[in-house]
Structure formats: C-alpha cells, structure tokens
LOGUPA-941761 format. One record per residue (C-alpha): residue number from 1; x, y, z. Coordinates in Angstrom, 2 decimals. Each point is the difference from the previous one (the first is absolute). Example, Ala and Ser with C-alpha at 12.3 -4.5 7.8 and 13.67 -1.06 7.14 Angstrom:
<nodes>
1_12.30_-4.50_7.80
2_1.37_3.44_-0.66
</nodes>
This chain:
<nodes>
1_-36.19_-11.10_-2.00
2_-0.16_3.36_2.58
3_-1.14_3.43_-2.03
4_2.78_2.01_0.50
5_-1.11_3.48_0.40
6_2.47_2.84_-0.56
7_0.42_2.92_2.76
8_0.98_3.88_-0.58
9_3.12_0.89_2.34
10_-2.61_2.02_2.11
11_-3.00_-2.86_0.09
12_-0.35_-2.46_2.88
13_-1.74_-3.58_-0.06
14_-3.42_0.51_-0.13
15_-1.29_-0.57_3.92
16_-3.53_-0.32_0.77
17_-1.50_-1.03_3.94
18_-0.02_-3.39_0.69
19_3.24_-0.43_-2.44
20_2.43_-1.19_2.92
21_-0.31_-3.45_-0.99
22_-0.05_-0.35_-3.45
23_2.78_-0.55_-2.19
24_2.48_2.04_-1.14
25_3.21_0.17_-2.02
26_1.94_3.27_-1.13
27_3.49_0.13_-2.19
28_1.31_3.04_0.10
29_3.44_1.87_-0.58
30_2.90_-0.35_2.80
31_1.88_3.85_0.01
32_0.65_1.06_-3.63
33_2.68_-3.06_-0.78
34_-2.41_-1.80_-2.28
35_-0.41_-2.77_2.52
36_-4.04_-0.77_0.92
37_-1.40_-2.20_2.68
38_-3.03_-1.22_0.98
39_-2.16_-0.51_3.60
40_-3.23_-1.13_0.81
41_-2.35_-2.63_1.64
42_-2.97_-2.52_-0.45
43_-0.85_-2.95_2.05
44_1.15_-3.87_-0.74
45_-2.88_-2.15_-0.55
46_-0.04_-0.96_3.85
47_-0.69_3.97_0.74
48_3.26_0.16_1.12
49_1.30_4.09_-1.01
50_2.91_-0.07_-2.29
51_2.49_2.57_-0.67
52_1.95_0.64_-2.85
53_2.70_2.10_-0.78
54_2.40_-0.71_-3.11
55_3.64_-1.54_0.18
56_2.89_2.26_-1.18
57_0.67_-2.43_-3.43
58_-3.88_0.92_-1.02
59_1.07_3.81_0.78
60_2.53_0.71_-2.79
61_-3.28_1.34_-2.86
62_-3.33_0.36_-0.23
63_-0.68_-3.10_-2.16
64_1.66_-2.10_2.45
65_-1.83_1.54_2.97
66_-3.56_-0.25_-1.04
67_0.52_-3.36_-1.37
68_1.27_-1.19_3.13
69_-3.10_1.58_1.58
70_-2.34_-1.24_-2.60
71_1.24_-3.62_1.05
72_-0.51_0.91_3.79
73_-3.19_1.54_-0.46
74_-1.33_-2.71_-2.59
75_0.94_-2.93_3.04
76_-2.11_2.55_2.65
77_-2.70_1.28_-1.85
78_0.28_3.26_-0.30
79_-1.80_1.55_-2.79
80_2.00_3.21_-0.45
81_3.37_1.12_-0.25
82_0.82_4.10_0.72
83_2.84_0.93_-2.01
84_1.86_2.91_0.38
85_2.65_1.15_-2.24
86_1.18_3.92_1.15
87_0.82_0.33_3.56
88_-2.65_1.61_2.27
89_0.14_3.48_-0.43
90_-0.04_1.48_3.23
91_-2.55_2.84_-0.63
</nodes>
C-alpha cells in the first residue's frame, strides 16, 4: 500500500534533481466545492510513461479519491501518495 503523506495548503511535492522520472501521484482539492482529484505518473513495467489523472465518479470526496489513487498507484508502483486537503494558498 502507497504512504500517503499529507501537504499544508502552502507546501509543494518534495522535488529533488534527477526527480523527472520517478513516480508521482498527488490528490488534492478541485476549487472549494469539496470535490478532490488526483494526477500523476510512473512507468508500466515495459518503461512505457503512464499518466494518471482521476475520473469525475472518483472526484465527489476525499475517501473516494485517494482510494481510487491508492488502486492506481498500487498497479504502477508508486510508493507515495501527496495529499492535499486546503487549496493552495496563493501566498
């Protein structure tokens, strides 16, 4: 299972060089309607990159949002799931 790792409104993903390539997955909050959704990538076991952004039924909470992530990220490897639950501030 990924380590979800929660995010202030003001904090970013943590980005070190020679990131670009590793996987990554953020859910975070859509406006203020309570809605969150979710982006990222990894690479498929060929080395194929993979995208991943979250369908609109997944959007409607939180809990539905990360576990729909959780499953993505779980089929792609991704260790760690950003979550973000204030909007960015913009500060």
């Amino acid at each position: 299972m990924p380590q979800l790792i929660y995010l202030k409104p003001d904090e970013h993903i943590p980005y070190k060089e020679g990131d670009e390539d590793k996987p990554w997955l953020i859910v975070e909050p859509f406006d203020n309607d309570g809605k969150f959704y979710g982006t990222g990538g990894s690479h498929k076991p060929t080395g194929e990159w993979v995208g991943y952004a979250s369908l609109a039924e997944n959007d409607v909470s939180l809990e539905k949002a990360i576990a729909a992530a959780q499953e993505w990220a779980q089929k792609y490897s991704v260790p760690v799931i950003h979550v973000r639950i204030e909007p960015e501030t913009d500060e």
